[in-house]
N, CA and C atoms as a LAMMPS dump frame, in Angstrom:
ITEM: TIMESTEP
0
ITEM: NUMBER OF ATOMS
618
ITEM: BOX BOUNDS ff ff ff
-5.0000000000000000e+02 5.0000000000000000e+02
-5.0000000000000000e+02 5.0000000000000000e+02
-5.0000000000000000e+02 5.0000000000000000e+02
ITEM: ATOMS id mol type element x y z
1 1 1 N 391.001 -98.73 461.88
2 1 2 C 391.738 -97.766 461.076
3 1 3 C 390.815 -96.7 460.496
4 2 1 N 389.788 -97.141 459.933
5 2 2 C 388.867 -96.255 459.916
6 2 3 C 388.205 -95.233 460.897
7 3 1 N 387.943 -95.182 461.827
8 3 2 C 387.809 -94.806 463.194
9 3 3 C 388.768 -94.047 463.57
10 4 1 N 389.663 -93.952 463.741
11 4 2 C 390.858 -93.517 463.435
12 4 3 C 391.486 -92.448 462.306
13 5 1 N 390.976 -92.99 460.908
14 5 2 C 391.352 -91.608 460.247
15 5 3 C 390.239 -90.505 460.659
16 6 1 N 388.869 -90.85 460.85
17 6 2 C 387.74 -89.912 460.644
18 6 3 C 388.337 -89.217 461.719
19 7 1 N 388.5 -89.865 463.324
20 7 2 C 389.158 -88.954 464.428
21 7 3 C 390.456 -87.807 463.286
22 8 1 N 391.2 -87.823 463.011
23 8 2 C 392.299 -87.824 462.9
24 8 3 C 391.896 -85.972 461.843
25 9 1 N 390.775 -86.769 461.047
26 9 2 C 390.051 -85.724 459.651
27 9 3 C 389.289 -84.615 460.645
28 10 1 N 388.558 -85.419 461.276
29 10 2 C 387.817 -84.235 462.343
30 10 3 C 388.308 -83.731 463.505
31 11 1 N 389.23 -83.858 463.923
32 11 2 C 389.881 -83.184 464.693
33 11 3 C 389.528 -83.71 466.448
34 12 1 N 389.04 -84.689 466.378
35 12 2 C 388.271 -84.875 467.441
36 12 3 C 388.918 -85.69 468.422
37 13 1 N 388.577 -85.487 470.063
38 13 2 C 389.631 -86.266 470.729
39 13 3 C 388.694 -86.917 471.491
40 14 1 N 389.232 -88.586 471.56
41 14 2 C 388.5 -89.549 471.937
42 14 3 C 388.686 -89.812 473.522
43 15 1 N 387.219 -89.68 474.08
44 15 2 C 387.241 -89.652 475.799
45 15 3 C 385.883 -90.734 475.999
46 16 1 N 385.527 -91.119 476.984
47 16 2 C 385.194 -92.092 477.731
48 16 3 C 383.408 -91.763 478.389
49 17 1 N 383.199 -90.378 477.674
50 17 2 C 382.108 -90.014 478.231
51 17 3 C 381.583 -91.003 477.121
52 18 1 N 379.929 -90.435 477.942
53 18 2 C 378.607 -91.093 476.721
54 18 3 C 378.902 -90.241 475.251
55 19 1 N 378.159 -90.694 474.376
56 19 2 C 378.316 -89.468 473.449
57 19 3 C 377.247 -90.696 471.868
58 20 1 N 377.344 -90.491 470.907
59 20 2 C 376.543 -91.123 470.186
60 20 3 C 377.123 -91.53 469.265
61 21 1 N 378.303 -91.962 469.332
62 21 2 C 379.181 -93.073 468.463
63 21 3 C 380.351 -93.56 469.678
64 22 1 N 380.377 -94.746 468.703
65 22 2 C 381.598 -95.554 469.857
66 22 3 C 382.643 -95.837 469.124
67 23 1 N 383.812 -96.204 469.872
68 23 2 C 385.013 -96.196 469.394
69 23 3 C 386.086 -97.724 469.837
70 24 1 N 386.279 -98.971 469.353
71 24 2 C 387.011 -99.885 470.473
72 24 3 C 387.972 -99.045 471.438
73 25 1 N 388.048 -99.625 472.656
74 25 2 C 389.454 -98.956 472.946
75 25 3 C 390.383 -99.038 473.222
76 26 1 N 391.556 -98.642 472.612
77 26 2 C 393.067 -98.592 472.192
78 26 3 C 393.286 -98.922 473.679
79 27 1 N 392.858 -100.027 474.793
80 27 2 C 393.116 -100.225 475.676
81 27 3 C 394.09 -98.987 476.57
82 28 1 N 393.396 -97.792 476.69
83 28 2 C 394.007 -96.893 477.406
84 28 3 C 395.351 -96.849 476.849
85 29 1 N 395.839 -96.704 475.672
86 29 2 C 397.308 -97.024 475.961
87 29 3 C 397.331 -95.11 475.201
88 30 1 N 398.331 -94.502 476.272
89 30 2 C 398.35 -93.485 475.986
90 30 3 C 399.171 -92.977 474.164
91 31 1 N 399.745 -94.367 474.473
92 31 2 C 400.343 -93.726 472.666
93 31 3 C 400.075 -93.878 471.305
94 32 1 N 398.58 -95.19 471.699
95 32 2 C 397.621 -94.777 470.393
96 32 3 C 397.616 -92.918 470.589
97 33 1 N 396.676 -92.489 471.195
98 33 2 C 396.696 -91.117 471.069
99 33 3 C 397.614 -90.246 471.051
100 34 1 N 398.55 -90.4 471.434
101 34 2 C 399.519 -89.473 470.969
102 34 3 C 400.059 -89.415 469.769
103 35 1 N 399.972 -90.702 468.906
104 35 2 C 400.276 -90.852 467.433
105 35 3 C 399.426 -90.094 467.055
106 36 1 N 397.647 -90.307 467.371
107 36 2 C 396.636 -89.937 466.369
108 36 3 C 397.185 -88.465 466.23
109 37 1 N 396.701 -88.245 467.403
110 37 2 C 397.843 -86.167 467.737
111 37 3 C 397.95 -86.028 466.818
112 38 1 N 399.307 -86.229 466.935
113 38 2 C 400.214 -85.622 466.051
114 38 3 C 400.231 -86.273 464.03
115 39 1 N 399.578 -87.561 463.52
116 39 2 C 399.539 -87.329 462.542
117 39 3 C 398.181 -86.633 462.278
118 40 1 N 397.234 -86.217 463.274
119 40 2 C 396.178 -84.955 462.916
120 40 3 C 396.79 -83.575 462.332
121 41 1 N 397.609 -83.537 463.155
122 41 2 C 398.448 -82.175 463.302
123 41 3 C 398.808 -82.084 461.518
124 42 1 N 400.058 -83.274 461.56
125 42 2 C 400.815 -83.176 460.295
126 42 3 C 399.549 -83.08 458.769
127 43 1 N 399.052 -84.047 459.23
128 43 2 C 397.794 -83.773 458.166
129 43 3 C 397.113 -82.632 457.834
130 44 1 N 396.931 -81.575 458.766
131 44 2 C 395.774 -80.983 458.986
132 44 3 C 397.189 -79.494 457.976
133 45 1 N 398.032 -79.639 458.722
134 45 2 C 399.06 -78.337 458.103
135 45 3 C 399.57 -79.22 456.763
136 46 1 N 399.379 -80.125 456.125
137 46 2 C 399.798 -80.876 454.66
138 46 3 C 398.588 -80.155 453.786
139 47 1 N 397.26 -80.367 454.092
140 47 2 C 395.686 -79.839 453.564
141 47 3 C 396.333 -78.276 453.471
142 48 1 N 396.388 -77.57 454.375
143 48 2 C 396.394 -76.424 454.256
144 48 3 C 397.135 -75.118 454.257
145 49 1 N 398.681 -76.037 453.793
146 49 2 C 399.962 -74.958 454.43
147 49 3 C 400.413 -75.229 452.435
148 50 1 N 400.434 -76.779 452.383
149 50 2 C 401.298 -77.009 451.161
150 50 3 C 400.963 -76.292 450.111
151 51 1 N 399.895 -76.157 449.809
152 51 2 C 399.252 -75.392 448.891
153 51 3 C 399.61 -73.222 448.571
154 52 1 N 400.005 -73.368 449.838
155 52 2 C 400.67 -72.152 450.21
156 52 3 C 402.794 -72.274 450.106
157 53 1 N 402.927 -72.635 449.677
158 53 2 C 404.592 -73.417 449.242
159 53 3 C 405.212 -73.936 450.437
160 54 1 N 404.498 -74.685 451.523
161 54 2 C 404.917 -75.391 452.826
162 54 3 C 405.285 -76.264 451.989
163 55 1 N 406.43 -77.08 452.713
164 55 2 C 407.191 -78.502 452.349
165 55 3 C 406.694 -79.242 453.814
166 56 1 N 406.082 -80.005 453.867
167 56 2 C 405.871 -80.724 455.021
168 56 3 C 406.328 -82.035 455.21
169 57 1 N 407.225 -82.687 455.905
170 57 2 C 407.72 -84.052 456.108
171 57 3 C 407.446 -84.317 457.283
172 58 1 N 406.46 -85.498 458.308
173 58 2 C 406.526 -85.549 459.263
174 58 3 C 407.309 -86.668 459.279
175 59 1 N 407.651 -86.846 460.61
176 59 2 C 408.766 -87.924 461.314
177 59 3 C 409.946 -87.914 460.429
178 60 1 N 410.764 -86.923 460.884
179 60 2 C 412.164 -86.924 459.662
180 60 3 C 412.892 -86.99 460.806
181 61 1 N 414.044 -87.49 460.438
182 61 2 C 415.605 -87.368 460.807
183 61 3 C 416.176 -86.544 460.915
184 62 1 N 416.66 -86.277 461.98
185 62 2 C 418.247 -85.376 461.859
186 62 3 C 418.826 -86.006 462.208
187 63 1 N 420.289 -85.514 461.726
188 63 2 C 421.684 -85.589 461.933
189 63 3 C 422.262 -85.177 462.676
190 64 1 N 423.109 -85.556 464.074
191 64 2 C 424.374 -85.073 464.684
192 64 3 C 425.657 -84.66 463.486
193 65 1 N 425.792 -83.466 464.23
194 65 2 C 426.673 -83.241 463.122
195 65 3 C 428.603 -83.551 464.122
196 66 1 N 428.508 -84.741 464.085
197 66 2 C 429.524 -85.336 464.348
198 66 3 C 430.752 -85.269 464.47
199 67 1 N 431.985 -84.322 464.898
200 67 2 C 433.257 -84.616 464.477
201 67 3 C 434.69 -85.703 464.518
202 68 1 N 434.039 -86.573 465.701
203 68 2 C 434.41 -87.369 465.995
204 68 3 C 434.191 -88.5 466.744
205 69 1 N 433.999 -89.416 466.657
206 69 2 C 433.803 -90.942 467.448
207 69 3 C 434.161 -91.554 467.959
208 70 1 N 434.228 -92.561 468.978
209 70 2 C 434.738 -94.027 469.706
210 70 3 C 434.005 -95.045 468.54
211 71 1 N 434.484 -96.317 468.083
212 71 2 C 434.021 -97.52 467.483
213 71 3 C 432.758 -97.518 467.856
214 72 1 N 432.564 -97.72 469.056
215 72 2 C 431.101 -98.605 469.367
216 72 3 C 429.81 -97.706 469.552
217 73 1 N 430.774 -95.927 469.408
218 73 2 C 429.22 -95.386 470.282
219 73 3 C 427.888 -95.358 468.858
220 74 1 N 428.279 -95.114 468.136
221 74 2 C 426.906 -95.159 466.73
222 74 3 C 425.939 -96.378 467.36
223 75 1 N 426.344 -97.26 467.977
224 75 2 C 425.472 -98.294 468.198
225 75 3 C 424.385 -98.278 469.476
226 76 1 N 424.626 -97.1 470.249
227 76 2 C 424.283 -96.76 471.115
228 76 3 C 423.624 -95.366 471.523
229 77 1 N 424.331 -94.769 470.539
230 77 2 C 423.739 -93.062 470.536
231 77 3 C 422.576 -92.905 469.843
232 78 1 N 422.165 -91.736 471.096
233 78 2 C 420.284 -91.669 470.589
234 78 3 C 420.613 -90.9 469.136
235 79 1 N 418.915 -91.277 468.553
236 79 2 C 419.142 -90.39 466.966
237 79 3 C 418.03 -89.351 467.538
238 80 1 N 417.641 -88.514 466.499
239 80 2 C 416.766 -87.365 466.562
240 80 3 C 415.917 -87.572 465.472
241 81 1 N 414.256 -87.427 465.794
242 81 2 C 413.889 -87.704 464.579
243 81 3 C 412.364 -86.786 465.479
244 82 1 N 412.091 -85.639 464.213
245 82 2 C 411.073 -84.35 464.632
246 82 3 C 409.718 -85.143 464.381
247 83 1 N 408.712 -84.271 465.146
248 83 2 C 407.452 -85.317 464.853
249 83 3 C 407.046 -84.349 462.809
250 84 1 N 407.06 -83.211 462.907
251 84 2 C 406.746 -82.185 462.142
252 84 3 C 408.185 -81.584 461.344
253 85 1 N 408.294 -81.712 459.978
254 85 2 C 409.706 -80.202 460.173
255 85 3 C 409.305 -79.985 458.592
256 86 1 N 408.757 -78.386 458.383
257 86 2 C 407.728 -77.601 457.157
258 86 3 C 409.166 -76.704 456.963
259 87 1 N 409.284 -76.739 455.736
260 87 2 C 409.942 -75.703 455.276
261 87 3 C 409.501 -75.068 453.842
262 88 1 N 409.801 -73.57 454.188
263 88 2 C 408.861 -72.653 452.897
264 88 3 C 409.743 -71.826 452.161
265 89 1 N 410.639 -72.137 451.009
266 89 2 C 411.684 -71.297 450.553
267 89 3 C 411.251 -70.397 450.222
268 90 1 N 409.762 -69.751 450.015
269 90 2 C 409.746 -68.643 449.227
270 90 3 C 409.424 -67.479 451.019
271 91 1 N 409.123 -68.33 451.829
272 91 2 C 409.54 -67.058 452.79
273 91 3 C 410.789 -67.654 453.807
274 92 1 N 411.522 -68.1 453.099
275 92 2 C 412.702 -68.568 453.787
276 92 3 C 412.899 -68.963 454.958
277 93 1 N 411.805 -69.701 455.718
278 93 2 C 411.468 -70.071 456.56
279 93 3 C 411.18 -71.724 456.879
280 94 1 N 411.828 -72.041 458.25
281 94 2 C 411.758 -73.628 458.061
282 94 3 C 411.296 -73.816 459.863
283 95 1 N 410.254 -74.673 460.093
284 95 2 C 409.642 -74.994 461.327
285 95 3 C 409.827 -76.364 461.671
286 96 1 N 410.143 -76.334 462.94
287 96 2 C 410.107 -77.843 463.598
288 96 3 C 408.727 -77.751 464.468
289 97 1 N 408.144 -78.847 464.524
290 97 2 C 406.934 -78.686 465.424
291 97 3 C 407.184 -79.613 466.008
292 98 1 N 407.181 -80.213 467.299
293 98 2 C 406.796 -81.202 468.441
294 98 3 C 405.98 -81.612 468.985
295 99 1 N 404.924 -82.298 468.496
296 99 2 C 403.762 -82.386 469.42
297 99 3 C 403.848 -83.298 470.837
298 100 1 N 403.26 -82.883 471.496
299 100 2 C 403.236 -83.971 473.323
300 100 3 C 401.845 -83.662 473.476
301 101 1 N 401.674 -84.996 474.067
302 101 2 C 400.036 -85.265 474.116
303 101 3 C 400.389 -84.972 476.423
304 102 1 N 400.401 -83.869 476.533
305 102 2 C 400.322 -83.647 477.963
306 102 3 C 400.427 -82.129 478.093
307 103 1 N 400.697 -82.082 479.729
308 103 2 C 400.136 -80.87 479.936
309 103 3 C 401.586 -79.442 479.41
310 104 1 N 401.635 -78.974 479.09
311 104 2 C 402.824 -78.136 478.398
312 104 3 C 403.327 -77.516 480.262
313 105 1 N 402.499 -77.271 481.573
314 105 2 C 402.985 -76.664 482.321
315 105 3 C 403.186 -77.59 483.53
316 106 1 N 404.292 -77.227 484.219
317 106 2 C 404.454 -78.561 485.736
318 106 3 C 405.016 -77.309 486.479
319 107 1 N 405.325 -77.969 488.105
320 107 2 C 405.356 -77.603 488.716
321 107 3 C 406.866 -77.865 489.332
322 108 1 N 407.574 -76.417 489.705
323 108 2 C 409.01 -76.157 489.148
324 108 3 C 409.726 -76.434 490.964
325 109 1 N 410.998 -75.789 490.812
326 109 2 C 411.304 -75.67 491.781
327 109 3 C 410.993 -74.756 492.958
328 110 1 N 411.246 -73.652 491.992
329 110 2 C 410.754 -72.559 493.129
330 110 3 C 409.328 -71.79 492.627
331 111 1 N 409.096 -72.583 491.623
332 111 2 C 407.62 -71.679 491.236
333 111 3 C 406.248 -72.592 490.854
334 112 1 N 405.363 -72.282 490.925
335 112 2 C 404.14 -72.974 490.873
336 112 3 C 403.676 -73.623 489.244
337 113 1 N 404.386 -72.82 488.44
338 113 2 C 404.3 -73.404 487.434
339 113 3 C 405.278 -73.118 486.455
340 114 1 N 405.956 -74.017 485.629
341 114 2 C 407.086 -73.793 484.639
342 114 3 C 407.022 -74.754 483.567
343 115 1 N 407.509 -74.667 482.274
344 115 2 C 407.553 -75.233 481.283
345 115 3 C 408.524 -75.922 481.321
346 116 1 N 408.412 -77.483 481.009
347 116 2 C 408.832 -78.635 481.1
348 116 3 C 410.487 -78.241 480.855
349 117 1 N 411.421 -78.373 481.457
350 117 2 C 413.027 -77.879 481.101
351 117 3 C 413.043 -78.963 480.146
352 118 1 N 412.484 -80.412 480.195
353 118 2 C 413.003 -81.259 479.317
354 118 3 C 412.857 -81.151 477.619
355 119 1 N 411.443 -80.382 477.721
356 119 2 C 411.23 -80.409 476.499
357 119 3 C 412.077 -79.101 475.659
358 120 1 N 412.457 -78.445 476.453
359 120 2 C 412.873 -76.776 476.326
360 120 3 C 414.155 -77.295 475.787
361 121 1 N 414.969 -78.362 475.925
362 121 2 C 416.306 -78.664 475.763
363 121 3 C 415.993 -79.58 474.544
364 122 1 N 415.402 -80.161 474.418
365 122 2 C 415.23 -81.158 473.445
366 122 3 C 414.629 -80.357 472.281
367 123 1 N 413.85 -79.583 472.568
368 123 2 C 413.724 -78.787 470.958
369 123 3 C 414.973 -77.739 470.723
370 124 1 N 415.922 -77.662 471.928
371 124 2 C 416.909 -76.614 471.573
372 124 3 C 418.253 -77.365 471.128
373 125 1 N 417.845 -78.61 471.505
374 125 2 C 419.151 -79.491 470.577
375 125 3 C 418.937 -79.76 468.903
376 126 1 N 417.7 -79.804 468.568
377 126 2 C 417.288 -80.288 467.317
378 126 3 C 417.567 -78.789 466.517
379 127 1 N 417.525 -77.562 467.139
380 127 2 C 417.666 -76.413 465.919
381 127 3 C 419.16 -75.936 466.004
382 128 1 N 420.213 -76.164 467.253
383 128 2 C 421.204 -76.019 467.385
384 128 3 C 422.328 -76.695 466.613
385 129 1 N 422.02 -78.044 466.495
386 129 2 C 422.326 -79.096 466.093
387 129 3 C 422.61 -79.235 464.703
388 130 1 N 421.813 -78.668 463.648
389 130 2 C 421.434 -78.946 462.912
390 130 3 C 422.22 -77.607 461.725
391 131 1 N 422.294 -76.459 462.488
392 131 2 C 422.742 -75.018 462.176
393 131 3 C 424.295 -75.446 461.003
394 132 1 N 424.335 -74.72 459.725
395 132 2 C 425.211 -74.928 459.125
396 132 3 C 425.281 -73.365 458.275
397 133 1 N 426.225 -72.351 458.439
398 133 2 C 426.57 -71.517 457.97
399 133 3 C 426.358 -71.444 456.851
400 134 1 N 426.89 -72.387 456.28
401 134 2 C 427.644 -72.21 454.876
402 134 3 C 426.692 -73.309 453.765
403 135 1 N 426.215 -73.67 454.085
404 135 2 C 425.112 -74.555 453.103
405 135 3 C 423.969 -74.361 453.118
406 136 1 N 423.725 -74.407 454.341
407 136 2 C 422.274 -74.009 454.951
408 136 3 C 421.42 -73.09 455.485
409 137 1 N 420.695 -71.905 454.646
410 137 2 C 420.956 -70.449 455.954
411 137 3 C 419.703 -70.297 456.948
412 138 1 N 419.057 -71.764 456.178
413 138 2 C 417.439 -72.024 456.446
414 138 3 C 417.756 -71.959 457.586
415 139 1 N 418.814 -72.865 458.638
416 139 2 C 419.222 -73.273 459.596
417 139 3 C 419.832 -72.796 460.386
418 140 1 N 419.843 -71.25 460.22
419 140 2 C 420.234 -70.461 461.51
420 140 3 C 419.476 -69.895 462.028
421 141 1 N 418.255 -69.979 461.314
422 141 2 C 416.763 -69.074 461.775
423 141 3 C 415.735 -69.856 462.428
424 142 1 N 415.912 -71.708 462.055
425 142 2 C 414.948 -72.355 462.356
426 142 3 C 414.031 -72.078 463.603
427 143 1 N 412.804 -71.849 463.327
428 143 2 C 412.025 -71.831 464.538
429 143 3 C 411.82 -73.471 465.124
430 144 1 N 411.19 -73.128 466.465
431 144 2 C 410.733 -74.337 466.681
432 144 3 C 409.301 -74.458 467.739
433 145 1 N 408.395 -75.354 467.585
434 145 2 C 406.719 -75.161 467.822
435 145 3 C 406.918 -76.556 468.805
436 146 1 N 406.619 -76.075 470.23
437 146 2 C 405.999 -76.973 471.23
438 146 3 C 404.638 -77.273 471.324
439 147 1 N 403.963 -78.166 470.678
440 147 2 C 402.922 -77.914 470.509
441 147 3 C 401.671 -78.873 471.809
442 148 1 N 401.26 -78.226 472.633
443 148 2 C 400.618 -79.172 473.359
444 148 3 C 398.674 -79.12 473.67
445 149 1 N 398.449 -80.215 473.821
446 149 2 C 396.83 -80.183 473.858
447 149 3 C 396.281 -79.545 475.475
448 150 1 N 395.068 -79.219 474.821
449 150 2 C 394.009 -78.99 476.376
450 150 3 C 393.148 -78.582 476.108
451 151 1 N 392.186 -78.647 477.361
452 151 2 C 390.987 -78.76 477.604
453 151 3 C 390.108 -77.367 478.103
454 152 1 N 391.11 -76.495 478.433
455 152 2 C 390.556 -75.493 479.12
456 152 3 C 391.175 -74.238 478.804
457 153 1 N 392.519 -73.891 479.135
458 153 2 C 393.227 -72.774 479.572
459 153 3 C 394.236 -72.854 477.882
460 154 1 N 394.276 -71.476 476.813
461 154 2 C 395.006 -71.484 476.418
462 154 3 C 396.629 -70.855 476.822
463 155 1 N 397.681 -71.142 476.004
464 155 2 C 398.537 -71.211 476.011
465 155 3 C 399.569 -70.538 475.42
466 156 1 N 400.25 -69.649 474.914
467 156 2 C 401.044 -69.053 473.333
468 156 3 C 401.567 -67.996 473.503
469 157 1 N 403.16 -68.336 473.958
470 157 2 C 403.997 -67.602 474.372
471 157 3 C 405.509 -68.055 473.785
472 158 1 N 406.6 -67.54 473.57
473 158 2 C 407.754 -67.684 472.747
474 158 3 C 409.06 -66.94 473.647
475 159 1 N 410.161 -67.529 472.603
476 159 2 C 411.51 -67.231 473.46
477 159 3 C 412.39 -66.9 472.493
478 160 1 N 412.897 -66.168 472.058
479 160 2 C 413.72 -66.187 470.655
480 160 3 C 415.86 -66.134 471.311
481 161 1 N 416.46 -67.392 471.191
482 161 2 C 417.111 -67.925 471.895
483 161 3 C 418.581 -68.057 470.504
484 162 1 N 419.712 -67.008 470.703
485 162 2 C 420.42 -66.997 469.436
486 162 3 C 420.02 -67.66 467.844
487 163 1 N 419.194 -66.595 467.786
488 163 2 C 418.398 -66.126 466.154
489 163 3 C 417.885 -67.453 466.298
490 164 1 N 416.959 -68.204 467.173
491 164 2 C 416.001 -69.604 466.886
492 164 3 C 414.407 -69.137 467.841
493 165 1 N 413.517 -68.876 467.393
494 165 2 C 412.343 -68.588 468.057
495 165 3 C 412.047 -69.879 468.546
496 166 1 N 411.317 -69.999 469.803
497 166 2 C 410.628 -71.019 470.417
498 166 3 C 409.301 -70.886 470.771
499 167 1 N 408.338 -71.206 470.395
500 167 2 C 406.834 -71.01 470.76
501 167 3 C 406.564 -71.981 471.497
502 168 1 N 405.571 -71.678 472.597
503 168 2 C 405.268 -72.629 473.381
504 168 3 C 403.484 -72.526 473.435
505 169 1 N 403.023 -73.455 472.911
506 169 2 C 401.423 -72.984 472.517
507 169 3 C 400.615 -74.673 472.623
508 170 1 N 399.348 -74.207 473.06
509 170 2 C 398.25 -75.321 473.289
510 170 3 C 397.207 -74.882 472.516
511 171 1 N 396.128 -76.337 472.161
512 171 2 C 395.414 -75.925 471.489
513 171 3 C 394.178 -76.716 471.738
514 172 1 N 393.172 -76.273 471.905
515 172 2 C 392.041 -76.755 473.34
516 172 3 C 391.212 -77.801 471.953
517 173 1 N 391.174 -78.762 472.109
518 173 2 C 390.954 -80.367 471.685
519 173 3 C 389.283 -80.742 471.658
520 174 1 N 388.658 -79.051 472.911
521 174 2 C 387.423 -79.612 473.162
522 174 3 C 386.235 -78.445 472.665
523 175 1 N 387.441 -77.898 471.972
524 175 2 C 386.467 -77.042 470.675
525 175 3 C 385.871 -77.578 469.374
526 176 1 N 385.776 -76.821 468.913
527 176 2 C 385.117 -77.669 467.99
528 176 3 C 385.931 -78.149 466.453
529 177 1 N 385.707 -78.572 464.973
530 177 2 C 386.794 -78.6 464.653
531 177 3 C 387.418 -77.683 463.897
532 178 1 N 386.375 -76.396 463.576
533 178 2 C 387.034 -75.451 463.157
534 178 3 C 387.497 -74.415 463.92
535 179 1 N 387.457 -74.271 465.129
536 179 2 C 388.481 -74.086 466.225
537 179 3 C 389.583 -74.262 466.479
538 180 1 N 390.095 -75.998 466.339
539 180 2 C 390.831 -76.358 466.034
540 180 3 C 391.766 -76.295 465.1
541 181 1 N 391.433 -76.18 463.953
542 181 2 C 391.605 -75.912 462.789
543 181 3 C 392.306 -74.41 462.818
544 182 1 N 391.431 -73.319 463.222
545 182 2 C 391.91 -72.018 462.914
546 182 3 C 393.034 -71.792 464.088
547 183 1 N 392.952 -72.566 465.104
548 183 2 C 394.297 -72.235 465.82
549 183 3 C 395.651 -72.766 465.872
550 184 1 N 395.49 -73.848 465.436
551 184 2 C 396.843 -74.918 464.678
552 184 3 C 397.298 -74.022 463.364
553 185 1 N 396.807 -73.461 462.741
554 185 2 C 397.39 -73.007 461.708
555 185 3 C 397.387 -71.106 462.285
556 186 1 N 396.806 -70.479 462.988
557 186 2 C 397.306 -69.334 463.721
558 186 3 C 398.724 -69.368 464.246
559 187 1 N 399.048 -70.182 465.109
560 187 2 C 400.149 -70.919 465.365
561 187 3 C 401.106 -70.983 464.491
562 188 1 N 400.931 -71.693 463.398
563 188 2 C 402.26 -71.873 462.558
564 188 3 C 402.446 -70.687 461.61
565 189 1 N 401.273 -69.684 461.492
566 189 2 C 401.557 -68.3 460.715
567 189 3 C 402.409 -67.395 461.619
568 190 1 N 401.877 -67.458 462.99
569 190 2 C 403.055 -66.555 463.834
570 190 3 C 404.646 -67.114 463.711
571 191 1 N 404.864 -68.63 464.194
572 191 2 C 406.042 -69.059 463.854
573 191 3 C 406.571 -68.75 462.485
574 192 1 N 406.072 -68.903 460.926
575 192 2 C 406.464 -67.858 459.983
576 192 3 C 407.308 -67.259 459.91
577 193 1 N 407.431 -66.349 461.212
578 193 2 C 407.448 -64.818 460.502
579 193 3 C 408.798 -64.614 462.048
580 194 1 N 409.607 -64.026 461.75
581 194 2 C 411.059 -63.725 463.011
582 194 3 C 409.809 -63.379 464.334
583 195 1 N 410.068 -63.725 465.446
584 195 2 C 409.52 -63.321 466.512
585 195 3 C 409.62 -61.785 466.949
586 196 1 N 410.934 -61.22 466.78
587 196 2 C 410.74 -59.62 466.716
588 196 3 C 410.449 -58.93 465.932
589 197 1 N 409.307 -59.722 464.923
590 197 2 C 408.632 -58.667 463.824
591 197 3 C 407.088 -59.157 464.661
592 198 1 N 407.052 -59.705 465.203
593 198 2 C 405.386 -59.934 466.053
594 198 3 C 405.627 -58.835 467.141
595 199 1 N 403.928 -58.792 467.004
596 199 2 C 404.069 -57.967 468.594
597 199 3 C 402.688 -58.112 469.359
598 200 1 N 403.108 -58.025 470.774
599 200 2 C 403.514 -57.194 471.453
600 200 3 C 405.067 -58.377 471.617
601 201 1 N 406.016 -57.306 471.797
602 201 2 C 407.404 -58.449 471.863
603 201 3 C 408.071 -57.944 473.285
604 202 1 N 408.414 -58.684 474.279
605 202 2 C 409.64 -57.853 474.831
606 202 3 C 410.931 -57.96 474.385
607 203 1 N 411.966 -57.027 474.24
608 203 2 C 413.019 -56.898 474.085
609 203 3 C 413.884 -57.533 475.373
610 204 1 N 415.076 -58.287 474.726
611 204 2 C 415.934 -58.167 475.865
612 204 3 C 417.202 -56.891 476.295
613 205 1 N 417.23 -56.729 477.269
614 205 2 C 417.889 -55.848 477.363
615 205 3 C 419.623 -56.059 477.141
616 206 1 N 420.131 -57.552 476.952
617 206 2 C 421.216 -57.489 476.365
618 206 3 C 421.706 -57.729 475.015
C-alpha cells in the first residue's frame, strides 16, 4: 500500500524494466493499474483544482432517470457509476472524466484508425442521461473527459455533441512528473470553459 500511494503521489507508471527500486508484482493483473490510474488522476485534480472551487467526487453514481419499469428489471439493470465527476459553481461548470488504462485509438472499419465507438457511447449516455431542465442547468452543459495513457504520441481533440463537449486526450505516463502534472490539469482547464470559446474550433456547418 505504501508502494502504491508513492506511485500514485509521483505520478509514476510501474513497468518491468531494470530501474533502482522494486515494486512486488500485482501479478500482471491489469486492474491493479488501472485503479492506481485513475485514483492518481482523482488525487492529483483534488491537490490542485479544489482549492480553486472544484468539487471533486471520484467513483459517484448516477441515476437512470427512469419512467417506467417491469418488477424484476432493477435487479438486473446495469448502474452507472463515473470514475471522476468535478463540479465548479462559481464557473458553472461540471466535468465527468473517464479514465481507461489503454490505447484511446483502434482500428475501424473503413479507416486505419478511430476512437473506440464504445467508449464514445458510454460517456454519451452518462451526460445525456443525467440532463434535467428544470433543476439542474449544470446538466445541460456537462462536459465529458476521455482520458487515456501513453507512451509516445499525444492526443487532444473534442466533439461538442447537443450543448455536451467531449474531449478525447492522452497523457504520456513516461514523462516526467511534472509533465504529467501540467498536462492532466491543461486538460481539465480546456474542458472548463464551452468548447466554442477555445480555439482553433471548427464550426459545424449545421
Amino acid at each position: 500500500m505504501l508502494e502504491a500511494a508513492k506511485l500514485a503521489h509521483e505520478l509514476a507508471l510501474p513497468t518491468e524494466s531494470a530501474g533502482s527500486r522494486l515494486l512486488t508484482s500485482p501479478d500482471h493483473e491489469i486492474h491493479w493499474l488501472r485503479k492506481l490510474y485513475e485514483k492518481a488522476i482523482a488525487g492529483l485534480c483534488e491537490v490542485h483544482l479544489s482549492k480553486n472551487g472544484w468539487k471533486i467526487l471520484p467513483g459517484r453514481m448516477l441515476n437512470w432517470k427512469i419512467s417506467a419499469q417491469t418488477s424484476a428489471i432493477s435487479s438486473i439493470f446495469p448502474s452507472m457509476k463515473t470514475d471522476i465527476f468535478m463540479e465548479n459553481q462559481k464557473k458553472a461548470r461540471r466535468i465527468i472524466i473517464d479514465t481507461k488504462f489503454n490505447e484511446l485509438l483502434s482500428r475501424g472499419w473503413h479507416r486505419d484508425e478511430t476512437i473506440r465507438n464504445s467508449y464514445v457511447y458510454q460517456m454519451y449516455s452518462y451526460l445525456r442521461s443525467q440532463e434535467d431542465f428544470v433543476e439542474d442547468s449544470l446538466a445541460r452543459t456537462t462536459a465529458g473527459v476521455l482520458l487515456h495513457p501513453t507512451v509516445s504520441k499525444e492526443f487532444n481533440e473534442a466533439v461538442s455533441i447537443q450543448d455536451h463537449d467531449i474531449w478525447f486526450a492522452t497523457v504520456n505516463l513516461a514523462g516526467s512528473a511534472q509533465s504529467i502534472r501540467d498536462r492532466i490539469l491543461e486538460i481539465v482547464n480546456q474542458a472548463s470553459c464551452p468548447l466554442l470559446s477555445n480555439n482553433p474550433v471548427i464550426r459545424s456547418s449545421e
